[in-house]
C-alpha positions in Angstrom: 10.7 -30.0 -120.9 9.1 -29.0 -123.9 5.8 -30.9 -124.8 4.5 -31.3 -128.2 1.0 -29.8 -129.0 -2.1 -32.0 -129.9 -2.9 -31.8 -133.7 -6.1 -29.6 -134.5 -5.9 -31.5 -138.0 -6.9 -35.1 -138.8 -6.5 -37.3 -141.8 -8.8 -40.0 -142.2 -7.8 -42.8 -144.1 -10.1 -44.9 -145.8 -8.5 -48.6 -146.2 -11.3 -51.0 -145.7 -12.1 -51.6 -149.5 -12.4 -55.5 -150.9 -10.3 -54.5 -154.1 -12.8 -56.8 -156.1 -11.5 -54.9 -159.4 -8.2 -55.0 -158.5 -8.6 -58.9 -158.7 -5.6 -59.2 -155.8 -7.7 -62.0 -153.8 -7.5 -59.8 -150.6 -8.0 -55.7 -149.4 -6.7 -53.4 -152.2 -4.9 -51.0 -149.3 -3.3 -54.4 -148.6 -1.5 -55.7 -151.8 2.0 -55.2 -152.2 3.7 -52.1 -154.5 7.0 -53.1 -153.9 8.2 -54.1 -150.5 5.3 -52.3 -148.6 1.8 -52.1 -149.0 -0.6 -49.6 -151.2 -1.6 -48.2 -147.5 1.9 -48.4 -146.4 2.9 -46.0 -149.2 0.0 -43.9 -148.8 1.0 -43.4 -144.8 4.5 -42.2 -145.8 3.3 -39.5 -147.6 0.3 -38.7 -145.0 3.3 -38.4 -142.6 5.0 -36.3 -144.4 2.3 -33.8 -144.6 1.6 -31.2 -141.7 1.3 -32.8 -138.2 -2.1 -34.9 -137.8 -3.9 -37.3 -135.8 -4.0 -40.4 -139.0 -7.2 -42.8 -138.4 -6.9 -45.7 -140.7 -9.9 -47.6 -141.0 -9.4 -50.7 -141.9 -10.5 -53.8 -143.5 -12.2 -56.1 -140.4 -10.2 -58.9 -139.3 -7.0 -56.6 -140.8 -6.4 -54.1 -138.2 -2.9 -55.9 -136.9 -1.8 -55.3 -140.5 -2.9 -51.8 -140.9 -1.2 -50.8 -137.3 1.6 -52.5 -138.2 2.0 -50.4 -141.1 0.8 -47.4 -139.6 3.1 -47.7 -136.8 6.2 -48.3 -139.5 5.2 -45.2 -141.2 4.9 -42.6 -138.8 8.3 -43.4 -137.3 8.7 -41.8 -133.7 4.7 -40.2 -134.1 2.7 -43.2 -133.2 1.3 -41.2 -130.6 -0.5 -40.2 -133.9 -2.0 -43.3 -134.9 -5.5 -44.7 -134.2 -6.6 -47.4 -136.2 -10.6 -48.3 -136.0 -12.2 -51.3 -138.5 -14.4 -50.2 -141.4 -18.0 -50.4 -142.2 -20.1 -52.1 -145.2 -19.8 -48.9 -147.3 -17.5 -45.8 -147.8 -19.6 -43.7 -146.0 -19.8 -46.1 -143.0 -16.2 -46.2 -142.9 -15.7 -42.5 -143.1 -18.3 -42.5 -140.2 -16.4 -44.8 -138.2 -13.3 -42.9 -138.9 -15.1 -39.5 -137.4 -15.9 -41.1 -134.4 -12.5 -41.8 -133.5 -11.5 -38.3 -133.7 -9.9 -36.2 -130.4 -11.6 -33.6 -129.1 -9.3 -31.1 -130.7 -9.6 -31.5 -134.3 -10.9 -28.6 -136.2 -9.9 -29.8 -139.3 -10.5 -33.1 -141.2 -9.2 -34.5 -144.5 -11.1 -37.7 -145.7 -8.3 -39.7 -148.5 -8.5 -42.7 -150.0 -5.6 -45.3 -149.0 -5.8 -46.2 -153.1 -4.6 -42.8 -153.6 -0.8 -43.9 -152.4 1.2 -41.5 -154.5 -0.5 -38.4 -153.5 2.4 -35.9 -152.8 2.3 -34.4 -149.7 1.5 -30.7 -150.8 -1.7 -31.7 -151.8 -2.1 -32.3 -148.1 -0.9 -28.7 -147.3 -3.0 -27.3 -150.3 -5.9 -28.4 -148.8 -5.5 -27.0 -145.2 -4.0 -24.2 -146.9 -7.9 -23.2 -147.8 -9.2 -24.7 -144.8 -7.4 -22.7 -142.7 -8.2 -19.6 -144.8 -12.1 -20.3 -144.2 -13.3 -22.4 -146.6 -15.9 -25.2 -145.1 -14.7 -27.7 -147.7 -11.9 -28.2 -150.2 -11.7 -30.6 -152.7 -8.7 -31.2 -155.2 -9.0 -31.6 -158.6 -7.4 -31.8 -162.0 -8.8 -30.5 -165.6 -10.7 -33.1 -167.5 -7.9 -33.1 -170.5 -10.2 -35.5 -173.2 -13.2 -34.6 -175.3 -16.4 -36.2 -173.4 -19.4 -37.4 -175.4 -22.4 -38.2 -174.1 -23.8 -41.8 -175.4 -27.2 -43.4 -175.1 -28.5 -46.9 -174.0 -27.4 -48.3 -177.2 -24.2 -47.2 -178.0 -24.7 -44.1 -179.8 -23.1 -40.8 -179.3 -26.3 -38.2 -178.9 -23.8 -34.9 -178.0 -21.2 -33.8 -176.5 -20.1 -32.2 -172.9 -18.2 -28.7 -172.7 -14.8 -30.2 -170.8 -14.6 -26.5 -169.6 -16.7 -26.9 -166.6 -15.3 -30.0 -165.8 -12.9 -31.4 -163.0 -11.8 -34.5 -161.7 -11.8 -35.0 -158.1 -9.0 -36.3 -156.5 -8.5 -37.1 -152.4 -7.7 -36.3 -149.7 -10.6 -33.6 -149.5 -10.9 -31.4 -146.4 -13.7 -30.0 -144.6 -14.4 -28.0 -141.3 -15.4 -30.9 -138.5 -18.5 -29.5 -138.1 -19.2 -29.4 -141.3 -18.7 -33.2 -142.2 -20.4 -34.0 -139.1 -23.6 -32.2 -139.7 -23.8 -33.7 -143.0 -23.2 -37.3 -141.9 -25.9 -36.7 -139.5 -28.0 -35.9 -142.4 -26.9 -38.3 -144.7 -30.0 -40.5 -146.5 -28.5 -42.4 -149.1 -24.7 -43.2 -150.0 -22.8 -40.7 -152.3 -19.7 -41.3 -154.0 -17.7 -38.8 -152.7 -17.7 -36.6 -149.0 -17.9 -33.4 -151.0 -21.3 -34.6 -152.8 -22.4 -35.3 -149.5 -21.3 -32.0 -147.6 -22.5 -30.1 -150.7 -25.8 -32.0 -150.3 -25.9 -30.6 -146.8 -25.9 -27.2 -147.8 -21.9 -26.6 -147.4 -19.7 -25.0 -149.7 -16.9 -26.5 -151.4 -13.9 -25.1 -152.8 -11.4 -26.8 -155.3 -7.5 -26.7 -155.0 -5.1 -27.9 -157.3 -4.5 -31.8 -157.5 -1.4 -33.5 -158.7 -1.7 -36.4 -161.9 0.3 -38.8 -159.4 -3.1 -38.8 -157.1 -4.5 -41.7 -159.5 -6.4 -44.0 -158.0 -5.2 -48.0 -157.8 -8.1 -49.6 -159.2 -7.3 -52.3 -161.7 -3.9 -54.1 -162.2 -3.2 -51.5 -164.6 -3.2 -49.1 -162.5 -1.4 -51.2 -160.0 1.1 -51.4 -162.4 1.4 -48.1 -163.3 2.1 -47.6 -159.3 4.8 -49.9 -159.4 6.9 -48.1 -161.9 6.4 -45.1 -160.3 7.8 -46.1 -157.0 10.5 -47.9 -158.6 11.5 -44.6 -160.6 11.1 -42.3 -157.5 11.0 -44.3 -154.5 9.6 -42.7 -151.3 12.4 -43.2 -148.1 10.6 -44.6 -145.8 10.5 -42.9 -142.4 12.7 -45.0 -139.4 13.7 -44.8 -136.2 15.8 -47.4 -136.4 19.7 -46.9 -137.7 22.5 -47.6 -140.7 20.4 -48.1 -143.7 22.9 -50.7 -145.1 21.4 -53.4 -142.4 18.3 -54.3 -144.6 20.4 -57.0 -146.0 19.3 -59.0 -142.9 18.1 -58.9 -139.2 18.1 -60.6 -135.9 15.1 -60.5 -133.5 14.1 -62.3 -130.1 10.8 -63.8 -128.8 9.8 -65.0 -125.6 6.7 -66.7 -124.4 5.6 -68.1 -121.2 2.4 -70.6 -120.5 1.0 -72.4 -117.3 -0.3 -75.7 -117.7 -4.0 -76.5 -116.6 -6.1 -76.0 -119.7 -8.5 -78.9 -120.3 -7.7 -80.8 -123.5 -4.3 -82.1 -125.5 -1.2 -80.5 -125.0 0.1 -78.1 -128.4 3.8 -77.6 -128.2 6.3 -77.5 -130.9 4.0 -77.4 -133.8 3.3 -81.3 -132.2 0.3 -82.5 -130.3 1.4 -84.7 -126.7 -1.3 -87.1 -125.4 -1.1 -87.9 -121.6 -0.4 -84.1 -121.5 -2.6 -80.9 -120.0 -2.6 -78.0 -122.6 -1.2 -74.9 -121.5 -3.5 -72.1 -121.1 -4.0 -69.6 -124.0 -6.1 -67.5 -126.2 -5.1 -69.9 -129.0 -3.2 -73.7 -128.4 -0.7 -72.4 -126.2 1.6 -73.5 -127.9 4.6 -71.2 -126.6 7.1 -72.3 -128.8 5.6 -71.2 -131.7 4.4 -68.0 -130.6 8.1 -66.9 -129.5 9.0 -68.0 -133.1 6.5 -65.3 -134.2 7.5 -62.7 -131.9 10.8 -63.1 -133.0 10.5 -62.6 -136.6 8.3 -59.9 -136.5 10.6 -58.1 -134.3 13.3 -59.0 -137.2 11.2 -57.8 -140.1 9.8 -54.6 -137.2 6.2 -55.6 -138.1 5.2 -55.1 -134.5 4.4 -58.5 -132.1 2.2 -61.3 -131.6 -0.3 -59.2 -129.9 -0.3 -56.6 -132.9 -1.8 -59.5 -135.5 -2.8 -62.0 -133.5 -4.1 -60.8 -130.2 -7.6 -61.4 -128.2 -8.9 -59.1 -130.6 -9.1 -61.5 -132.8 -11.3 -63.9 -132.6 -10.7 -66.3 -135.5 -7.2 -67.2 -133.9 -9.3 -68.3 -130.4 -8.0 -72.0 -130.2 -6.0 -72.0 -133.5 -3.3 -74.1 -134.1 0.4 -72.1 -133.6 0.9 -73.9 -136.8 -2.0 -71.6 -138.6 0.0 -68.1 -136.8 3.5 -69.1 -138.2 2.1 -69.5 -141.4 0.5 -65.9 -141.4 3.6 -65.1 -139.9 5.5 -65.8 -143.3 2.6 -64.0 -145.3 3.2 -61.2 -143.1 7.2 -60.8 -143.9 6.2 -61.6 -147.5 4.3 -59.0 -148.0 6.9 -56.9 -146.3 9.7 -57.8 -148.9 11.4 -60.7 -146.2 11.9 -64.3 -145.9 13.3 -66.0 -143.2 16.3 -67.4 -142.9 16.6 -69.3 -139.6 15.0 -70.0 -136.1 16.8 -71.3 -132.9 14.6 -72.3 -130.3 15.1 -72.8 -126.8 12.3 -74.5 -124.2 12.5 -74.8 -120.2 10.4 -77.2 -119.2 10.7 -80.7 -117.2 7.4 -81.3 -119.3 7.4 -83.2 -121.8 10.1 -85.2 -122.4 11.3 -83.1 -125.3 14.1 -85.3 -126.5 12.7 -88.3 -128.2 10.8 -85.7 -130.6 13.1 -82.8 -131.1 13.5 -84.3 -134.7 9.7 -84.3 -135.3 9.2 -81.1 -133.6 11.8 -79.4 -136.0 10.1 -80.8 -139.1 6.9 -79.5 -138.3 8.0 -76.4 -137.5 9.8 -76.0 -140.2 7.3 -76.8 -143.1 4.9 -74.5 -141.4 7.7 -71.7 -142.3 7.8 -72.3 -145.4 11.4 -75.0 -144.9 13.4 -72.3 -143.4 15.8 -74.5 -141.3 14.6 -74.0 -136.9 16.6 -75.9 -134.3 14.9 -76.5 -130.6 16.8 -77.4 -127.9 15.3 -77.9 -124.5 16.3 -77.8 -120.5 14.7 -78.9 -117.4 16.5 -75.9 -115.2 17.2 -78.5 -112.5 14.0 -78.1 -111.0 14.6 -74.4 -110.6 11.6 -71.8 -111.3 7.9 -72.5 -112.3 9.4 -74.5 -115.3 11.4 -76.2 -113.3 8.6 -76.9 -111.2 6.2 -78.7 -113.8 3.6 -75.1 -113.4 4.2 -74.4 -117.9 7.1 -73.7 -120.3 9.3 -70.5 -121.0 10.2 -70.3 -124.4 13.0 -68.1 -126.2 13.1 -67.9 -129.8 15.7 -66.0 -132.2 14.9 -65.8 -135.6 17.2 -64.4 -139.0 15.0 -62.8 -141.2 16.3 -61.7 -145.0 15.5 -60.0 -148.0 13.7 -61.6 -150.2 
C-alpha cells in the first residue's frame, strides 16, 4: 500500500477580514462571487497549486463556513485542511495561522483569501525560488502609471521614478524559520509579511505576479471578480459524480434526543407545555436539526456539527428555528434553495397529531415557505422511543438551484 507523503509546504490563508470597504454587511472572504464564496474561489486555486497543508484562518464565530468550504475545495485532500479563527489584526491572524503548522513544513506561503483569482503558477513561482534558496519571495507586478507625489493640500510637489517600483501581490513565501523569527520580533503591525521579514533582517526576492491577483476590496472590484469568473469559470474540484446532477439533490438527516432536560419541551419548531425538554446543546429540538442535516448533506455543505456544533457558543440553547434559518443562508450563499422536506418522528411523546398542521407551518416559514410534511409513529412501544426515554427523527430534504 502506498502511502502519501506529508507536505513540507504550507499555505496560509488569511480569511478573517470584516470587509468594512467592501460594504457586504459580513466577512469579505465570505460574500458570494457566483455560487461560491471569495474564499471558496481562492481555495480552488490553492488546491490546485503543489501539494500543501492549507490553514485558513478564519473570521470568529465563521469557522463552520470556512471548513465547509475548505473541505468542498480540496476534494479527496481534506487530510490537508486545518482551519484555526483569526485574530484582531493581520498579523495576529497570520500568527495564529503559524501556530497551526505540522512539524514538517519547511516552507510557508502567507495569501490573502481577497486574492481569489490568483492562478495557481504563481503558487509554483514562488516555491520555485523558495526551494532554490531564497528566504523570502514576494510577487509583484510593474507599477504601469506615472506616480506624483502630492502634499497636505492637494498639490503635486514632484514626481516618483515608476522604475523602481512594484506592486506586491500574495501569496508571498518565506523559509519557516524565517517568518517565525521575525514574528517573534515583531513591535508594531506592518502591512505586509515581507515588510516585516525584511524588518527582521531577511532577504526578499520578487517573482513575477499575474494582473488577475487583484485584490477584492470595494464592490468594484467585486464586480470586476464576478465577470471574470463568469468569463473563465474555475471547475470546481469533486468527489462526487455526473456533473449534470446539480439541477437538484436529495440528502438525509437523522437526530436522536433523551428526554430529561429541565424546562419546556422544543419539538417541531413548536413549544409543548406539560412536557420535559430533550437534552441538547441547543433546544433539542430533533426535528429540526435532522431537517438541517439533511439539507446540508443535499447542498454537500458538511453537517450540523460543521456550523452549529458545541464550538459554538451562541447556538447554546438557541431555538432550532434560529439553525434552519442559517440553514437557508447557508444554501444561499451556496447557489441553492430548497425545495422540500419530509419529516418523520418516533416518539409516543407528544401526541403529535392534533399539531402536525401547526408544526408544518412553523417549520415551514422558518425555511423560507419551502413546503415540509411531518408524519409521526409511536413504534408500538418498541425501542427507547417507543419507550417514552426521547425522539428519533429522520428527515429528507430536496435541495435546488437557485
Amino acid at each position: 500500500m502506498s502511502i502519501t507523503p506529508v507536505p513540507h509546504i504550507a499555505v496560509i490563508v488569511v480569511a478573517a477580514g470584516d470587509g468594512t470597504r467592501l460594504g457586504a454587511g459580513g466577512p469579505k472572504a465570505l460574500v458570494g462571487v457566483d455560487a461560491h464564496t471569495i474564499l471558496r474561489h481562492c481555495l480552488q486555486r490553492v488546491f490546485q497549486a503543489p501539494p500543501a497543508q492549507v490553514v485558513v484562518v478564519a473570521p470568529a464565530g465563521r469557522e463552520g463556513d470556512a471548513l465547509t468550504d475548505a473541505v468542498e475545495a480540496a476534494g479527496g485532500r481534506r487530510d490537508l485542511v486545518t482551519v484555526v479563527t483569526g485574530g484582531s489584526s493581520r498579523q495576529a491572524s497570520v500568527q495564529a495561522g503559524l501556530s497551526a503548522l505540522w512539524a514538517d513544513i519547511r516552507l510557508v506561503l502567507v495569501h490573502d483569501a481577497a486574492r481569489a483569482l490568483t492562478p495557481p503558477q504563481v503558487f509554483a513561482r514562488v516555491i520555485e525560488a523558495l526551494e532554490a534558496g531564497a528566504a523570502g519571495v514576494v510577487p509583484v507586478l510593474p507599477v504601469i502609471d506615472t506616480i506624483k507625489r502630492v502634499d497636505d493640500d492637494g498639490v503635486v510637489v514632484g514626481a516618483v521614478d515608476r522604475a523602481e517600483l512594484s506592486a506586491a501581490q500574495t501569496p508571498q513565501g518565506f523559509r519557516r524559520e524565517a517568518l517565525d523569527a521575525a514574528y517573534a520580533r515583531a513591535a508594531r503591525e506592518h502591512t505586509d509579511d515581507a515588510a516585516l521579514v525584511a524588518e527582521a533582517g531577511g532577504e526578499v526576492s520578487a517573482v513575477a505576479g499575474d494582473p488577475l491577483s487583484f485584490k477584492i476590496t470595494t464592490p468594484a472590484d467585486l464586480e470586476r471578480a464576478r465577470h471574470l469568473v463568469a468569463d473563465a469559470p474555475v471547475p470546481p474540484r469533486r468527489s462526487r459524480v455526473s456533473p449534470g446532477e446539480d439541477s437538484a439533490r436529495v440528502g438525509v438527516g437523522t437526530d436522536v434526543h433523551a428526554f430529561g432536560r429541565d424546562g419546556r419541551l422544543r419539538l417541531a419548531g413548536l413549544s409543548w407545555p406539560d412536557e420535559p425538554a430533550l437534552v441538547g446543546h441547543s433546544d433539542g429540538d430533533a426535528v429540526a436539526h435532522a431537517i438541517v442535516d439533511a439539507l446540508l448533506s443535499a447542498a454537500g455543505r458538511g453537517d450540523i456539527g460543521t456550523h452549529f456544533g458545541t464550538a459554538r457558543p451562541e447556538y447554546d440553547g438557541a431555538h432550532g428555528e434560529a439553525f434552519l434559518r442559517r440553514t437557508v443562508a447557508i444554501l444561499g450563499e451556496a447557489g441553492w434553495r430548497v425545495g422540500n422536506v419530509a419529516v418523520q418522528l418516533q416518539t409516543n411523546r407528544p401526541r403529535f397529531s392534533p399539531r402536525r398542521v401547526e408544526a408544518e407551518r412553523a417549520l415551514s416559514h422558518a425555511l423560507g415557505g419551502a413546503p415540509v410534511s411531518v408524519s409521526a409513529t409511536t413504534t408500538d412501544g418498541l425501542g427507547f422511543a417507543g419507550r417514552g426515554e426521547g425522539v428519533a427523527v429522520t428527515a429528507v430534504a430536496l435541495v435546488v438551484r437557485a
